[in-house]
C-alpha positions as CSV (number, residue, x, y, z in Angstrom):
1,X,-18.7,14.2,12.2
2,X,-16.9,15.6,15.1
3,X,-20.1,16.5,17.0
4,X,-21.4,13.2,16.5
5,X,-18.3,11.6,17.8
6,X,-18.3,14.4,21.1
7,X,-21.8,13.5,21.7
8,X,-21.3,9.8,21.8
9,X,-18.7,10.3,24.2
10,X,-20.5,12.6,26.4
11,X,-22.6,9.8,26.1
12,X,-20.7,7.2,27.5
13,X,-19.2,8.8,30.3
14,X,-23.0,9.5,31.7
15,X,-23.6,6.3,31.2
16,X,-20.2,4.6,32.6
17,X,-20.6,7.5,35.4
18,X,-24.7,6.6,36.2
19,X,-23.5,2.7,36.3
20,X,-20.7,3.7,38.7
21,X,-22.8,5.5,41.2
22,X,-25.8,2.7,41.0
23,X,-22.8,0.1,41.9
24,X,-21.3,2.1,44.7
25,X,-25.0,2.5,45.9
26,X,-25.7,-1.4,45.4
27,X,-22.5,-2.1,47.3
28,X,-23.3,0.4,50.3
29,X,-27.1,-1.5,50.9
30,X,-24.9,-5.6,50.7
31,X,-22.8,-4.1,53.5
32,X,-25.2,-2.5,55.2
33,X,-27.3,-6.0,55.3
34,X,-24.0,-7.4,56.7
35,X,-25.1,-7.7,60.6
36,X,-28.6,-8.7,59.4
37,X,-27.0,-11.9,57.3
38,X,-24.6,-12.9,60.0
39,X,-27.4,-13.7,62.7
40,X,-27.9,-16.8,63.8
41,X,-30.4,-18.8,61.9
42,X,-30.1,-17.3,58.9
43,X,-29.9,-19.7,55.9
44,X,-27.1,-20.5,54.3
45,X,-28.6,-19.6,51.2
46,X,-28.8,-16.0,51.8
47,X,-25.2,-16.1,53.5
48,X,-24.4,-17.4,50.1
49,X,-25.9,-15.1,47.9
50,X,-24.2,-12.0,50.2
51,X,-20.9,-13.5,49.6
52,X,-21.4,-14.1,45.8
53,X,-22.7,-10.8,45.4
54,X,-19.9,-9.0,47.2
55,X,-16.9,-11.6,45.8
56,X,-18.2,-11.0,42.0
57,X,-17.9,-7.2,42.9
58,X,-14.3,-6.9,44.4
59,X,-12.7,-10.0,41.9
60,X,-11.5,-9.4,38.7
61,X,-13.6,-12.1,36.6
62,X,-16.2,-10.3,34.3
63,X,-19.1,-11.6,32.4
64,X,-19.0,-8.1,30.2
65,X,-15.8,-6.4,29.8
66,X,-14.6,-4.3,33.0
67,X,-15.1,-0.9,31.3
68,X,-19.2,-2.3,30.9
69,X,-20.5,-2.5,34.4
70,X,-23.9,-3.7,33.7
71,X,-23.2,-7.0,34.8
72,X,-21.9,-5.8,38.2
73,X,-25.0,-4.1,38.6
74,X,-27.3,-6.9,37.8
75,X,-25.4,-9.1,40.3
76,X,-25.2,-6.9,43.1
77,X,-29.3,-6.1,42.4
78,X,-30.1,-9.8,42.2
79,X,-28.2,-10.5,45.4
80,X,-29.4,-7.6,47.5
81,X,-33.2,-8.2,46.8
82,X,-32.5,-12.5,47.5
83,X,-31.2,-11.4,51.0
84,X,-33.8,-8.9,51.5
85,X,-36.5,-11.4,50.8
86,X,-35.0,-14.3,52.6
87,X,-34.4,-11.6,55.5
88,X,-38.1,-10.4,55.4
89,X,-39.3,-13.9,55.4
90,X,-37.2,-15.0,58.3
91,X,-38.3,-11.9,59.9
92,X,-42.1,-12.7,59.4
93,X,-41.4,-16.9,60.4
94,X,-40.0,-15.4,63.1
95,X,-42.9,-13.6,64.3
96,X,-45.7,-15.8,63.5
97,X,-43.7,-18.7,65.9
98,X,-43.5,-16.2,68.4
């Protein structure tokens, strides 16, 4: 019983630990896109899903419990490939007017 008990812990910290790093990661890329969103003429939109994405990591509020950070994950995910598709597309507006 024991065992079973170690291995679900062992478990859990991978997982918890795996989550951790994919968050830390996701967070790195939103401010890396920082400069990118804060150019003129890009849509509010995007500006608003950077924000979102960045206030839902740093504030307390949870969907899941804070020791569960699969909703943090999703979050960031969802917002960083919204402002790299709205970024893309503005890029390639950009140069078709051109």
């Amino acid at each position: 019983m024991e065992s079973l008990w170690t291995t679900l812990g062992v478990v859990a910290v991978v997982v918890v630990v795996v989550l951790v790093v994919v968050a830390l990661f996701l967070v790195v890329k939103l401010v890396r896109k920082h400069r990118q969103v804060h150019q003129p003429g890009t849509p509010v939109p995007t500006k608003v899903a950077y924000w979102v994405s960045l206030a839902y990591t740093v504030f307390p509020f949870d969907l899941l419990p804070d020791p569960v950070y699969f909703d943090d994950v999703v979050v960031l995910t969802s917002g960083l490939v919204y402002v790299s598709r709205s970024l893309t597309k503005k890029a390639r507006d950009d140069r078709r007017e051109a």
